[in-house]
C-alpha positions as CSV (number, residue, x, y, z in Angstrom):
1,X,0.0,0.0,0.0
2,X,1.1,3.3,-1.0
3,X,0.7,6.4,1.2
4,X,0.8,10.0,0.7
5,X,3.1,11.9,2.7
6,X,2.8,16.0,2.6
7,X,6.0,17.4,0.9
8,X,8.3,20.4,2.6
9,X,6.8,22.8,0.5
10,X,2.9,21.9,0.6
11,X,0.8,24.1,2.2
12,X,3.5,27.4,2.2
13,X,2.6,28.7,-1.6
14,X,4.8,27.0,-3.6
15,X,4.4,24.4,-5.9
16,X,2.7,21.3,-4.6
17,X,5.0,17.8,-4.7
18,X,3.6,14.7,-3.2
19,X,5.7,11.5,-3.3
20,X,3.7,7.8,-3.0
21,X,5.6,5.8,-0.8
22,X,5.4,2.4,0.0
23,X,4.2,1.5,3.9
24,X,6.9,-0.5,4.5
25,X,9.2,2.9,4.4
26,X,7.3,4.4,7.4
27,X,7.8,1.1,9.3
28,X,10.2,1.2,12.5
29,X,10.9,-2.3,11.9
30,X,10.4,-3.9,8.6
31,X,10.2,-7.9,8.7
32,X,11.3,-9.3,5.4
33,X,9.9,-13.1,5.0
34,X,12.2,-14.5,1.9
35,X,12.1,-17.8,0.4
36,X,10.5,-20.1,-2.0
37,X,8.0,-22.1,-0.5
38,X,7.6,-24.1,-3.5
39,X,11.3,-25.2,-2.5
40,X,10.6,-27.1,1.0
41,X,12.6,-25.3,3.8
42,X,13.2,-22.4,1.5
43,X,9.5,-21.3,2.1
44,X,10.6,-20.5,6.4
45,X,10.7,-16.5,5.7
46,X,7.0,-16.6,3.6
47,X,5.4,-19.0,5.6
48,X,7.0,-17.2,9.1
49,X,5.5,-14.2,7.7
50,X,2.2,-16.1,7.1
51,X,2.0,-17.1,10.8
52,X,2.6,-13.7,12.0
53,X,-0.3,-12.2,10.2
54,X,-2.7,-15.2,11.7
55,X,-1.7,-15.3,15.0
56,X,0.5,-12.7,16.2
57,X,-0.4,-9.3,17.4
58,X,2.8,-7.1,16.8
59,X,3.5,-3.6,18.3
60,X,2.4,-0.6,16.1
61,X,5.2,0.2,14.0
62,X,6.6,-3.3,12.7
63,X,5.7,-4.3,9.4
64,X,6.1,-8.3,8.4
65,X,6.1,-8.6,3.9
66,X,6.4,-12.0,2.8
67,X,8.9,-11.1,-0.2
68,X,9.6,-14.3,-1.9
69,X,12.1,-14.6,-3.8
70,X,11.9,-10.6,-4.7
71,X,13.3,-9.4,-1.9
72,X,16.0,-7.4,-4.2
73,X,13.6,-4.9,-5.3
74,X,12.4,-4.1,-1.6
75,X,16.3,-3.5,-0.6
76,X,16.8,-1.3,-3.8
77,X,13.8,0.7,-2.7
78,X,15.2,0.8,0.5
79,X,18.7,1.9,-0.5
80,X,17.4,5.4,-2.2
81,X,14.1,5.7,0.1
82,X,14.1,9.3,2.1
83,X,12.8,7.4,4.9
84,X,13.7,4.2,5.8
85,X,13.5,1.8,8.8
86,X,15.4,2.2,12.2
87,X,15.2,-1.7,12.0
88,X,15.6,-4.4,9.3
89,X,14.8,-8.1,10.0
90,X,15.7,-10.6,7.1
91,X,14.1,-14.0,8.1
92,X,15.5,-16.9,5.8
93,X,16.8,-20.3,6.0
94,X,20.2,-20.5,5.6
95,X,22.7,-23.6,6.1
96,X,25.0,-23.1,8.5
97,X,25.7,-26.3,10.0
98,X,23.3,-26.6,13.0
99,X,21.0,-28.9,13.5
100,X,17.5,-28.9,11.8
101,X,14.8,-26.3,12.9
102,X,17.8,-24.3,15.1
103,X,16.7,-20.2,15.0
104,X,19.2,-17.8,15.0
105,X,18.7,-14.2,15.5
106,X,22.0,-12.3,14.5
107,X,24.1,-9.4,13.2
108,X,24.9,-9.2,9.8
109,X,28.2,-8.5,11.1
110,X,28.7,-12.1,12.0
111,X,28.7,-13.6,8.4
112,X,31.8,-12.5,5.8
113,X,31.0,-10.1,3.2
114,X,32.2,-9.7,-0.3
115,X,32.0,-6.7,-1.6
116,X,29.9,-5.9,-5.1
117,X,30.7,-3.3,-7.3
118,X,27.0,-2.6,-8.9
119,X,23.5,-4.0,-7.8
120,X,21.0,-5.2,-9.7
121,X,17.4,-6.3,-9.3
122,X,18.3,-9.5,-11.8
123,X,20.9,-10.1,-8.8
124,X,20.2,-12.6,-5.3
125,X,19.9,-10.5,-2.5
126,X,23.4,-9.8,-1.0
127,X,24.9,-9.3,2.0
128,X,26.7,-6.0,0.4
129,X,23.6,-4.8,0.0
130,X,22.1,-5.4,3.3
131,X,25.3,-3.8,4.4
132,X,25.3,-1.0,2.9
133,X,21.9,-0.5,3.9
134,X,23.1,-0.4,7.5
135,X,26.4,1.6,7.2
136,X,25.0,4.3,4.9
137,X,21.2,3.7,5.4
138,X,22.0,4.0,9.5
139,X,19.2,1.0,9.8
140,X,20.1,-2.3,12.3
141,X,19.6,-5.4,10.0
142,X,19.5,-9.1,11.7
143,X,19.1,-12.2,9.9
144,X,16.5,-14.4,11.7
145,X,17.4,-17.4,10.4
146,X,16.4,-21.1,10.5
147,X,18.8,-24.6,9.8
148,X,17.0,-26.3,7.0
149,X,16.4,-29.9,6.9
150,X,15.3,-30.2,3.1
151,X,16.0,-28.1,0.3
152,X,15.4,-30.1,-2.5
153,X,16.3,-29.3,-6.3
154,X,12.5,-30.1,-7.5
155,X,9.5,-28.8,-6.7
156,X,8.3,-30.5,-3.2
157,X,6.0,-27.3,-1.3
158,X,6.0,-27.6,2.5
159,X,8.2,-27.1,5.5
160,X,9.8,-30.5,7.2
161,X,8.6,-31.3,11.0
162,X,11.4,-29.0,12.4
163,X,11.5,-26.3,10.5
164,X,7.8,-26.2,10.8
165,X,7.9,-26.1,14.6
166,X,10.7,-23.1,14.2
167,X,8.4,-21.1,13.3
168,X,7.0,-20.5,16.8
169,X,10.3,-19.9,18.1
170,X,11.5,-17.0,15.4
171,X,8.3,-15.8,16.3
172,X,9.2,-15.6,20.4
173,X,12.4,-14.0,19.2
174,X,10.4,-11.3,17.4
175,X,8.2,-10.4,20.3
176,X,11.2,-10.2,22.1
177,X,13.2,-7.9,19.7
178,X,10.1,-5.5,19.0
């Protein structure tokens, strides 16, 4: 949903200027649900997302998107928005080495970066970008993330057992961080 925000020079004479900005810039903490949930475990940010929405009743002021796999075009926006979000929660699975269903709530600081000379919406979300989002965008970005069990190479929709029951957990964690 767009909204219409009242420009510096409305109402004082001059020329009228209204910009149409997505919600998700006014938000104080943007949740970002990524994943393909056609792809098993990949579908933990969407479906996370979906949960929230159902049974969840966050503060005023955080915003959950289920993204997909389009969560480029959101960080773009982001990059060159005149507002943006004090916080940015990224909510994915990711592999890195725990067992099934564990839920990690961490720093972007804690994973290696490599930088990236241009961005592009044709490119897979990046860690530069996220980065750069915090350094020169001044917003905090976490990675909620969850240990997949399955990611298979063919279509097979559906979380596994523990991933499934993570999603209660990243949800605690959420309370707790908004």
């Amino acid at each position: 949903m767009a909204r219409r925000l009242k420009s510096s020079t409305e109402g004082d004479g001059d020329i009228d200027t209204f910009d149409y900005l997505p919600s998700y810039y006014s938000a104080d903490t943007l949740i970002l649900g990524c994943g393909n949930p056609l792809m098993g475990d990949d579908g933990f940010g969407p479906e996370l997302v979906s949960y929230l929405a159902a049974n969840v009743s966050m503060p005023d002021g955080v915003l959950a998107l289920d993204t997909g796999m389009g969560v480029t075009r959101i960080l773009l926006d982001l990059a060159i928005a005149p507002r943006k979000p004090r916080r940015l929660v990224v909510a994915d699975a990711m592999r890195l080495g725990k067992p099934p269903g564990t839920v990690s709530l961490t720093s972007l600081d804690a994973f290696e970066v490599r930088p990236v000379r241009a961005f592009s919406a044709h490119q897979e979300p990046t860690s530069s970008l996220l980065r750069e989002l915090g350094e020169l965008g001044g917003i905090e970005v976490l990675l909620l993330t969850v240990e997949p069990e399955r990611m298979p190479e063919e279509v097979s929709p559906g979380l596994s057992a523990a991933v499934g029951d993570a999603i209660v957990r990243a949800c605690d964690l959420l309370r707790e961080l908004c």
